[in-house]
Backbone as XML, in Angstrom:
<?xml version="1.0"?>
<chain id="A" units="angstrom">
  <residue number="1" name="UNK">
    <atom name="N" x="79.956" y="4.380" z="-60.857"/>
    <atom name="CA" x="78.983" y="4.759" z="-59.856"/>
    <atom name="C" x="79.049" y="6.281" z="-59.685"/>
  </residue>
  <residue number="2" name="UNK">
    <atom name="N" x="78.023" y="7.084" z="-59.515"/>
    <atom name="CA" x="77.839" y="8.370" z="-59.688"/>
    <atom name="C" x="78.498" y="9.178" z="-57.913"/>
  </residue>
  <residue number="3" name="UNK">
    <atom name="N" x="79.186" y="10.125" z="-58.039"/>
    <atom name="CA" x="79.541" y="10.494" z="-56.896"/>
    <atom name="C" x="78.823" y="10.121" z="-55.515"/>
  </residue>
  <residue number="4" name="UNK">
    <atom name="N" x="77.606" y="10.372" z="-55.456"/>
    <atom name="CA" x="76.475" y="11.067" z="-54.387"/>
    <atom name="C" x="76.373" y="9.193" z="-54.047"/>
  </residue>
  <residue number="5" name="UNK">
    <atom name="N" x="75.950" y="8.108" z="-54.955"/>
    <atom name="CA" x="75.709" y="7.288" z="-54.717"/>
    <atom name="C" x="77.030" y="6.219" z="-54.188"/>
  </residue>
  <residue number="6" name="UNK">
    <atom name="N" x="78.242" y="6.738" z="-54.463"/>
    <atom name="CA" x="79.175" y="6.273" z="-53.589"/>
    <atom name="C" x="79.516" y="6.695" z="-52.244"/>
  </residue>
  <residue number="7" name="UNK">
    <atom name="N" x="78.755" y="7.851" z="-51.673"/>
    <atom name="CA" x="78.622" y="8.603" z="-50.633"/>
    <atom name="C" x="78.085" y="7.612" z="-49.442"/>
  </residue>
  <residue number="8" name="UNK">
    <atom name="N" x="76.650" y="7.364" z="-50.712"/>
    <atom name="CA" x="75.477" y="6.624" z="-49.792"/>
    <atom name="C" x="75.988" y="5.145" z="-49.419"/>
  </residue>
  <residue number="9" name="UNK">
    <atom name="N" x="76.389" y="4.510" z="-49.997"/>
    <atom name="CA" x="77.136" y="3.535" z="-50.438"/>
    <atom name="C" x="78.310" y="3.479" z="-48.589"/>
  </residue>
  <residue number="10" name="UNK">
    <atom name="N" x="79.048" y="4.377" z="-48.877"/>
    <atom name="CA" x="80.135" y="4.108" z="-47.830"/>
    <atom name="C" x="79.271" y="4.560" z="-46.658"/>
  </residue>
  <residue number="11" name="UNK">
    <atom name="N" x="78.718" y="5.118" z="-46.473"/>
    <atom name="CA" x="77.767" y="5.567" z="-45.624"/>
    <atom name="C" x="76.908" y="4.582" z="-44.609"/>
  </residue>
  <residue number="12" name="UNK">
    <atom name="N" x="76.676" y="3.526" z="-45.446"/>
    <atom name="CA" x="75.388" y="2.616" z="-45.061"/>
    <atom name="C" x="75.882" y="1.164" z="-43.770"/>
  </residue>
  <residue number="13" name="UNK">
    <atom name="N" x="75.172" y="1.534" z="-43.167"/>
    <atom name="CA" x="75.544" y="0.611" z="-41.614"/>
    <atom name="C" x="76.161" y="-0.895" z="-42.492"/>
  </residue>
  <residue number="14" name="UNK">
    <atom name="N" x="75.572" y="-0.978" z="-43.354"/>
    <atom name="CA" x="76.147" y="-2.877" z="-43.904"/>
    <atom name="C" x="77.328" y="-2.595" z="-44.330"/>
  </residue>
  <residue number="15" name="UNK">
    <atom name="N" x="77.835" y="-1.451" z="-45.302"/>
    <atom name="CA" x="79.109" y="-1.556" z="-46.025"/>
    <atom name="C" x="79.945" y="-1.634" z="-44.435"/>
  </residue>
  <residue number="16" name="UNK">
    <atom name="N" x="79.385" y="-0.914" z="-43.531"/>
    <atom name="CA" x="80.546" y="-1.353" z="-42.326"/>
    <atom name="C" x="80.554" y="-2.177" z="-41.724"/>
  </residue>
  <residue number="17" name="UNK">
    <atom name="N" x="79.813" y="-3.137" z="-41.573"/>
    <atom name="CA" x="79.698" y="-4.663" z="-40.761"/>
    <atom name="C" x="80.256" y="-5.253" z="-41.803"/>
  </residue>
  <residue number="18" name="UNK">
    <atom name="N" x="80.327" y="-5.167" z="-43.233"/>
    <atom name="CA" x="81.125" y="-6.086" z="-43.968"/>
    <atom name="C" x="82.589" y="-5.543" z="-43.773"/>
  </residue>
  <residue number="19" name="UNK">
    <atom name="N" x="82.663" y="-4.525" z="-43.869"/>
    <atom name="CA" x="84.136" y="-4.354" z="-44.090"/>
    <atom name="C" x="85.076" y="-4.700" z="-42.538"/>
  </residue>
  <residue number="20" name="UNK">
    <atom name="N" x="83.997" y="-4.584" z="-41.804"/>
    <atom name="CA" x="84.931" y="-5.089" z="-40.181"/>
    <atom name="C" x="84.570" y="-6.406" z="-40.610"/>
  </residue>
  <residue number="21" name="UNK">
    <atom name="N" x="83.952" y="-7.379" z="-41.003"/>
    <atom name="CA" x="84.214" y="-8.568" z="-41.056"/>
    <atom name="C" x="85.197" y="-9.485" z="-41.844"/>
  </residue>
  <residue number="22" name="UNK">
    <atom name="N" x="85.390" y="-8.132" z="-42.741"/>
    <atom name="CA" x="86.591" y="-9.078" z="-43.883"/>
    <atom name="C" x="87.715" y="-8.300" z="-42.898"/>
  </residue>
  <residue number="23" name="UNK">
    <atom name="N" x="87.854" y="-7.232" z="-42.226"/>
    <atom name="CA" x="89.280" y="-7.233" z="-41.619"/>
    <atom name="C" x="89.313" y="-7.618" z="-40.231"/>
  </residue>
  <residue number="24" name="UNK">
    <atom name="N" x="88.478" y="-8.246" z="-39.286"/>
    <atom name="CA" x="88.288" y="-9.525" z="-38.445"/>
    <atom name="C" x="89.005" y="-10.992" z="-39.012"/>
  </residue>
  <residue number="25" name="UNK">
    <atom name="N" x="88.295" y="-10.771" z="-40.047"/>
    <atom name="CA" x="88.657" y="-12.654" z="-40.800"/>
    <atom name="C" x="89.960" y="-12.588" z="-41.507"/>
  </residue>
  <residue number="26" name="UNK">
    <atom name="N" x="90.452" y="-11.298" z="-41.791"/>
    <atom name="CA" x="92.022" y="-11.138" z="-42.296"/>
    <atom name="C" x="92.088" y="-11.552" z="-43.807"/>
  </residue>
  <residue number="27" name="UNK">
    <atom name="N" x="90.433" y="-10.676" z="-44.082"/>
    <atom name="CA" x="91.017" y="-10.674" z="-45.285"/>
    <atom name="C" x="90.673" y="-8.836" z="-45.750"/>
  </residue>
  <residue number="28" name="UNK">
    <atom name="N" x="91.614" y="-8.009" z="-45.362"/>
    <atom name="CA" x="90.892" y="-6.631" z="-45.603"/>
    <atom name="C" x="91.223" y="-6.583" z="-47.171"/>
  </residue>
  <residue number="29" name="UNK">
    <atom name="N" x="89.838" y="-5.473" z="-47.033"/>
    <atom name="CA" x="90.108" y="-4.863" z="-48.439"/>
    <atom name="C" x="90.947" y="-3.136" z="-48.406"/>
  </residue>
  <residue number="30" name="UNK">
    <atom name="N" x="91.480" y="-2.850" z="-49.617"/>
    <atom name="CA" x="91.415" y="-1.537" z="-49.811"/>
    <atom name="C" x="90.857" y="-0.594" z="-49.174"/>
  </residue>
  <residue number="31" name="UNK">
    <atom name="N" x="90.729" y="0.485" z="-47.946"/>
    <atom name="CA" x="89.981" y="1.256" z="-47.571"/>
    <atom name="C" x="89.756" y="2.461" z="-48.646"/>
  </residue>
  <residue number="32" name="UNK">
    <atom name="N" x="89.161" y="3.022" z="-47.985"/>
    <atom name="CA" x="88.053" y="4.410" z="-49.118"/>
    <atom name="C" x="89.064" y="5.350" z="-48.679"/>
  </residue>
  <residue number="33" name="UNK">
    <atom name="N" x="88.402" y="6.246" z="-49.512"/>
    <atom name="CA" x="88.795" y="7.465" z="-48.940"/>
    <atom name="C" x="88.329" y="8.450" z="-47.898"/>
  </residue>
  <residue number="34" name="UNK">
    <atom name="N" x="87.214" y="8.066" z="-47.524"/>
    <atom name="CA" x="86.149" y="8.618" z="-46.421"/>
    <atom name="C" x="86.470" y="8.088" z="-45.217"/>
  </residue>
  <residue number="35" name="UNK">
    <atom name="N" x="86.406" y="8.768" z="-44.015"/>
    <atom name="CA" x="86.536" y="8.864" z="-43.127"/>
    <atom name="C" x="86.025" y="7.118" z="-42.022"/>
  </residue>
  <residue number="36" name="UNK">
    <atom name="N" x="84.733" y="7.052" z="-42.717"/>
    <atom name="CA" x="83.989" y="5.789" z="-42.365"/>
    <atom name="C" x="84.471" y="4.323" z="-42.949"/>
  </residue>
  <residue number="37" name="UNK">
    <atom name="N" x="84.990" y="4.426" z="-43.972"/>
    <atom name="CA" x="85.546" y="3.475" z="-44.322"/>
    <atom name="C" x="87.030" y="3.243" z="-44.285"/>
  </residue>
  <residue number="38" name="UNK">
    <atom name="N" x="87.849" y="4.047" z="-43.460"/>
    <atom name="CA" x="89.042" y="3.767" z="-43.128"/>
    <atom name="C" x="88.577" y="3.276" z="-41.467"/>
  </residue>
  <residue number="39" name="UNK">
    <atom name="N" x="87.843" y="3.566" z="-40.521"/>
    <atom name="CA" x="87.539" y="3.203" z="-39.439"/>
    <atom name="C" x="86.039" y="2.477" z="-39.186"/>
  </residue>
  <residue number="40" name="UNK">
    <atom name="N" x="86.351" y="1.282" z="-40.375"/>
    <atom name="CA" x="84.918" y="0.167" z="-40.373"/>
    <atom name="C" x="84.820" y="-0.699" z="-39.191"/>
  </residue>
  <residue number="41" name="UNK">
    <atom name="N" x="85.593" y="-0.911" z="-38.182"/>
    <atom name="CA" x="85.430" y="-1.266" z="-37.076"/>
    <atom name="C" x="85.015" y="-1.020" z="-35.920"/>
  </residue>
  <residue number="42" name="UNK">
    <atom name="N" x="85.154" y="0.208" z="-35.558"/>
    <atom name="CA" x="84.318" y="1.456" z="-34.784"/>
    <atom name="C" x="83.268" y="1.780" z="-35.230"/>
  </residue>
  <residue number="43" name="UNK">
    <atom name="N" x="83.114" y="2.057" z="-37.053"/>
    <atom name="CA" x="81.440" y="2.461" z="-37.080"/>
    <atom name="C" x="80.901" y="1.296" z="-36.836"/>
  </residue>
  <residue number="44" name="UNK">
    <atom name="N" x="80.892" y="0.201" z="-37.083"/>
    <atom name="CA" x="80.100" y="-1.457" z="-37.236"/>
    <atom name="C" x="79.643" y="-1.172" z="-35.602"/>
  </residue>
  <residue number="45" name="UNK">
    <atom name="N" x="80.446" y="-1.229" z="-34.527"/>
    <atom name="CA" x="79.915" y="-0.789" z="-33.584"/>
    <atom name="C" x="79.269" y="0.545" z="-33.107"/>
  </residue>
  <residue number="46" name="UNK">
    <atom name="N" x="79.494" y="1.551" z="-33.701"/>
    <atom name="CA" x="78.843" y="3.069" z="-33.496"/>
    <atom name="C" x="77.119" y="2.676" z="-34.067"/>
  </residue>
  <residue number="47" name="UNK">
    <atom name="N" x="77.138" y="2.228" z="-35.467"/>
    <atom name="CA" x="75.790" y="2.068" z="-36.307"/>
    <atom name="C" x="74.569" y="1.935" z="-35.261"/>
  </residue>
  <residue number="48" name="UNK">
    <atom name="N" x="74.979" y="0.542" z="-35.026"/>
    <atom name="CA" x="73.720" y="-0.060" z="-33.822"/>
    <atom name="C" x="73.195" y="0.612" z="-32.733"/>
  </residue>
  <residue number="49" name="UNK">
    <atom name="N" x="74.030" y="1.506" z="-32.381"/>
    <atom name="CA" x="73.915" y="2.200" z="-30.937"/>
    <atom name="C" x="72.926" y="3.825" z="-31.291"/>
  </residue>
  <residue number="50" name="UNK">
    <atom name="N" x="73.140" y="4.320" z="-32.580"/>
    <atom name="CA" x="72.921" y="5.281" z="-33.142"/>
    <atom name="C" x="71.286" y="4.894" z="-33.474"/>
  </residue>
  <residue number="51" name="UNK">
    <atom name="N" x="71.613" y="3.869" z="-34.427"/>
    <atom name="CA" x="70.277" y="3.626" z="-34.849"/>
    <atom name="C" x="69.243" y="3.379" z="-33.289"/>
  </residue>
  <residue number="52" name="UNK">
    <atom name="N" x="69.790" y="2.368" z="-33.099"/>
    <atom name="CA" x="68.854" y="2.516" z="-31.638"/>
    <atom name="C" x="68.132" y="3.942" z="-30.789"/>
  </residue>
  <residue number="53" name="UNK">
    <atom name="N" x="69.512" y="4.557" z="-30.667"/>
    <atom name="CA" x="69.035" y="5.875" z="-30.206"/>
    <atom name="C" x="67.898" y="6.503" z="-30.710"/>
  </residue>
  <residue number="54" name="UNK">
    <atom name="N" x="68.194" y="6.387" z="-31.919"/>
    <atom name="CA" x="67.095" y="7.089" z="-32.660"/>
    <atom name="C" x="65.617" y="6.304" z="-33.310"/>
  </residue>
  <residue number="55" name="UNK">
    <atom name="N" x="65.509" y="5.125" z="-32.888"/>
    <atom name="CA" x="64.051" y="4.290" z="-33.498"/>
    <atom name="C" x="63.515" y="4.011" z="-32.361"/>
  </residue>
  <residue number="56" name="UNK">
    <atom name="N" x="64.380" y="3.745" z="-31.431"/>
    <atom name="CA" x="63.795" y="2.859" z="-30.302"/>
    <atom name="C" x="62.874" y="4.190" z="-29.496"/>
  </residue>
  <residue number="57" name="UNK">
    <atom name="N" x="62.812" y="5.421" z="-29.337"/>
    <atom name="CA" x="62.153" y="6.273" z="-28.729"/>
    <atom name="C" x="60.861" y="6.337" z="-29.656"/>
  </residue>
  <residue number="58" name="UNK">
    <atom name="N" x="61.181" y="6.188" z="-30.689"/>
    <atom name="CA" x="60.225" y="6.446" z="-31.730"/>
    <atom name="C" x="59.223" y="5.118" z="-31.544"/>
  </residue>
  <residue number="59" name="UNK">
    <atom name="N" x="59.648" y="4.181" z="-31.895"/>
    <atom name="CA" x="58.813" y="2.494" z="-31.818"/>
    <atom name="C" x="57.830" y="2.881" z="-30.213"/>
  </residue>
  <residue number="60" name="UNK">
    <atom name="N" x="58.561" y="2.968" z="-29.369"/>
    <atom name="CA" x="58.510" y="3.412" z="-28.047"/>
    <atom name="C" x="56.702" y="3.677" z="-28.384"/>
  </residue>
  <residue number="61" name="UNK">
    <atom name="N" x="56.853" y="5.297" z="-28.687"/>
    <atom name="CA" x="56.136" y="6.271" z="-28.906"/>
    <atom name="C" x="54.737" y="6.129" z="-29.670"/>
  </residue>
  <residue number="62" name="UNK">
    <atom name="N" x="55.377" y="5.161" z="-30.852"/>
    <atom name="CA" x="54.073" y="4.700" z="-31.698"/>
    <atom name="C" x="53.321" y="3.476" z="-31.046"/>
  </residue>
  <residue number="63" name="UNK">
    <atom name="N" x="54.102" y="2.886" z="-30.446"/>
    <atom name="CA" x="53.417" y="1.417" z="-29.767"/>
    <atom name="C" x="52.186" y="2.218" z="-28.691"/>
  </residue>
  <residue number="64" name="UNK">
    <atom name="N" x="52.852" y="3.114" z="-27.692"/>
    <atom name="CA" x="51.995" y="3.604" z="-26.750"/>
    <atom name="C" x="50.844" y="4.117" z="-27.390"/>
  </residue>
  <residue number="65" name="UNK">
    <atom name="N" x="50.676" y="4.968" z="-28.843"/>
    <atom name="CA" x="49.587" y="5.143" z="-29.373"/>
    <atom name="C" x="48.674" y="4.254" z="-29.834"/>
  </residue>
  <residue number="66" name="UNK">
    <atom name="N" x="49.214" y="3.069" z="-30.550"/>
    <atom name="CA" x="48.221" y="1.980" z="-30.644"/>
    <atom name="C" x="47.453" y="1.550" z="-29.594"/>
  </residue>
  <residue number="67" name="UNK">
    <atom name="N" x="48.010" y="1.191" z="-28.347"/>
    <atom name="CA" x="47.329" y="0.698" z="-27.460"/>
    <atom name="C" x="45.974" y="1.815" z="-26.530"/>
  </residue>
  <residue number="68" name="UNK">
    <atom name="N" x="46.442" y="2.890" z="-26.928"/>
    <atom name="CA" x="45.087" y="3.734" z="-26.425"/>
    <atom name="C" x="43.745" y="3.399" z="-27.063"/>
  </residue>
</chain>
């Protein structure tokens, strides 16, 4: 796998809901070397809250334009 795309890879809200779920269920894997994937339990919860922050003003915003 090419550098940049293992970036994106550890990066991505799912690789961290899986990886807190295999070390919930006790079965961890190997952590990364990145910052996010040694603390997949905190981002799994950080992700949702983030993303929210940032769509839900937006959805918000576009809904109010449709309805004009």
């Amino acid at each position: 796998m090419p550098d940049w795309l293992g970036w994106v890879a550890a990066w991505n809200p799912i690789s961290s809901r899986a990886a807190a779920a295999r070390e919930l269920f006790g079965t961890p894997v190997g952590g990364g070397d990145s910052w996010v994937e040694q603390h997949a339990l905190l981002m799994a919860g950080v992700w949702p809250v983030v993303l929210t922050a940032i769509f839900l003003p937006l959805a918000v915003r576009r809904f109010q334009r449709l309805s004009r």
